[in-house]
N, C-alpha and C positions, 0 to 999 in steps of 0.2 A: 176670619177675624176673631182673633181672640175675645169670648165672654165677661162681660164683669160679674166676679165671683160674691154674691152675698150675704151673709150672714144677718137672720131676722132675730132683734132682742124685744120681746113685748109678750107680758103677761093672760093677755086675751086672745084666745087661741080663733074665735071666729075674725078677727081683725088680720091673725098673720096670713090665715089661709086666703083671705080676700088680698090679700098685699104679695101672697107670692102667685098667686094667678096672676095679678097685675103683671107684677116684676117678670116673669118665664113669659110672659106673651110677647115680649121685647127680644127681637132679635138679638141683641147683644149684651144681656143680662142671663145669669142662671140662679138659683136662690139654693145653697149646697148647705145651710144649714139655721136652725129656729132653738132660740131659746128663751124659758120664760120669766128669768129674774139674772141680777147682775153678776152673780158667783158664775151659773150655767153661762152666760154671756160669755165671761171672760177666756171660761175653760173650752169653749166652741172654737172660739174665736184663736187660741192657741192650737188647739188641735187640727183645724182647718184650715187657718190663718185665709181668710178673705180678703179682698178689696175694698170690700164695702163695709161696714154696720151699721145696721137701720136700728138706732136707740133708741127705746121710749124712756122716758125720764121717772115715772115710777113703777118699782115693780118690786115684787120682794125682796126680802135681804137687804144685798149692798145697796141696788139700787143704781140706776142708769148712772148718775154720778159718777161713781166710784167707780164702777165699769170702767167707763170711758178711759178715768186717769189711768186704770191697770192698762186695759189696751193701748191705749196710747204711749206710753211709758214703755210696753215692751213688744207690740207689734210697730217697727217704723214704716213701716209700706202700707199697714193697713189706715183707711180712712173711716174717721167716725163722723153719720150724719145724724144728727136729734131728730125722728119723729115724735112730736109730741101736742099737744092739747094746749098748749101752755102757751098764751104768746103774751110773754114777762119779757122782758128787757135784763132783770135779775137773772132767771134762770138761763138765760141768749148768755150773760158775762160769765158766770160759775161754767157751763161747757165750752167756751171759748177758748178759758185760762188753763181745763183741765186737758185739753188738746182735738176738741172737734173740732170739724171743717166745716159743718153745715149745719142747720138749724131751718126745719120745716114742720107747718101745721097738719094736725091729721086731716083736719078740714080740705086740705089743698092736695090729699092724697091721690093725685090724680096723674095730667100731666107734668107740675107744677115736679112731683116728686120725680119722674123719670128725670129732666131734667136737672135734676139735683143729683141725682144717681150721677148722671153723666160728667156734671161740673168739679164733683168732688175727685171720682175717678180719675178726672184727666190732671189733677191739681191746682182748681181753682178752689174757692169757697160761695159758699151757699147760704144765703142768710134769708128767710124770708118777706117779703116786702115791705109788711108794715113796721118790721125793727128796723128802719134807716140806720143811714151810717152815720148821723150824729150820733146818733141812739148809744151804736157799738162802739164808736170812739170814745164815749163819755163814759161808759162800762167798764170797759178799758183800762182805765185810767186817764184819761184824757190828755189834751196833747203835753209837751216837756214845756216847759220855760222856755225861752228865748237862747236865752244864756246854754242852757243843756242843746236845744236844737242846732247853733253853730256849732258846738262842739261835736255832737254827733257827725257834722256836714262838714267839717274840716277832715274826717276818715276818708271821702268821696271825693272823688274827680267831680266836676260838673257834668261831665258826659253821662257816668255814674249813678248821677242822682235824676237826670232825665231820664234814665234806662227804667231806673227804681220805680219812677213814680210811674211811667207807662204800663210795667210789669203790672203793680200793682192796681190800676186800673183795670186789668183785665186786655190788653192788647198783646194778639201773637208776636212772635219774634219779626215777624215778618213788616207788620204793620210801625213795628218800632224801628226798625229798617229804613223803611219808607219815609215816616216821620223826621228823622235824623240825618238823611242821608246817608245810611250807613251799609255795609253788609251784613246781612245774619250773621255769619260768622261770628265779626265784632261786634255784634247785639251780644250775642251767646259768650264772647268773652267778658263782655262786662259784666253781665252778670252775673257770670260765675263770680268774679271779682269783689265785686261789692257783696256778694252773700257770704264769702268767705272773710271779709272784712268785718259783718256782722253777725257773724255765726250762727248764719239763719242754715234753713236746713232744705228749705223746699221752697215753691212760689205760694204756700199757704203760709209760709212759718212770714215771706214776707209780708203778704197783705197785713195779716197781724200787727207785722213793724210798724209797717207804713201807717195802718191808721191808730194806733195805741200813740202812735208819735208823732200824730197832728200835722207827718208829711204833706198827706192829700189837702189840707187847707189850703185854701186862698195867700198867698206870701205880699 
């Protein structure tokens, strides 16, 4: 079984060496490169181009920030996860917009994190528990008008938007299948479908959608 390959960004050198003992103790993790401010980030991260980046949010320079938008912007396979100190709701929306998947407390560096490793990887998103998803919806931008919402959902089949809001939930193809009465198959084709209808990019680019646009609410 292929490894996840990751890339450690944080200025405190006795923090990364505890975090890559962590991370290499896990069968399906390797930790292939450490850097300690945002410029070293970015250049690592091009150079080795990872899976992963475990982000601290301050460090010299650019700065986790701006990291992230340069990685993001021009690694598309690689995932950015925020390890950081910080549990703001502000600094959750600034890495969300600039293109992280995941947002974790150093506090919960533990198995909290492995798991986070895992869900970014497979292309889910990772948010830590006490930023709820009001929290991140309202960060966001909060959900469209009414008016904008039908318009958006006039793009979509019905089928479409069940697929949508399942995905985004976090349910395998399989379980959406099951739900629907459908085959994977035709799980798999709608949502290629509808992603390409909204020029999403990934099942992280949709969650994003879904909740910046107040899908996931109550109707």
């Amino acid at each position: 079984m292929p490894r996840i390959r990751l890339l450690l960004a944080d200025d405190h050198t006795v923090l990364r060496a505890g975090l890559k003992m962590l991370l290499n103790a896990q069968s399906d993790m390797l930790v292939i490169g450490e850097a300690s401010s945002g410029e070293e980030a970015v250049q690592k991260a091009c150079a080795l181009r990872p899976d992963v980046v475990l982000m601290d949010i301050t460090m010299p320079g650019a700065g986790g920030l701006d990291a992230t938008k340069q990685i993001c912007h021009t690694l598309l396979n690689t995932k950015v996860l925020v390890l950081t100190m910080h549990d703001d709701e502000s600094y959750l929306r600034q890495f969300m917009q600039a293109g992280a998947v995941g947002y974790v407390l150093k506090k919960a560096a533990d198995t909290e994190l492995i798991d986070a490793v895992r869900a970014v990887y497979r292309g889910d998103i990772f948010i830590y528990p006490s930023l709820t998803k009001a929290l991140l919806t309202q960060y966001l931008g909060g959900p469209s008008s009414a008016k904008e919402r039908a318009e958006e959902k006039e793009l979509l089949t019905e089928r479409e938007r069940e697929v949508l809001k399942f995905v985004a939930l976090g349910y395998t193809h399989h379980q959406i299948a099951d739900h629907l009465c459908l085959s994977v198959k035709t799980v798999e084709t709608y949502k290629a479908r509808l992603m390409e209808k909204l020029g999403l990019r990934g099942r992280a680019d949709l969650v994003r959608y879904a909740l910046s646009h107040g899908w996931l609410e109550a109707e």
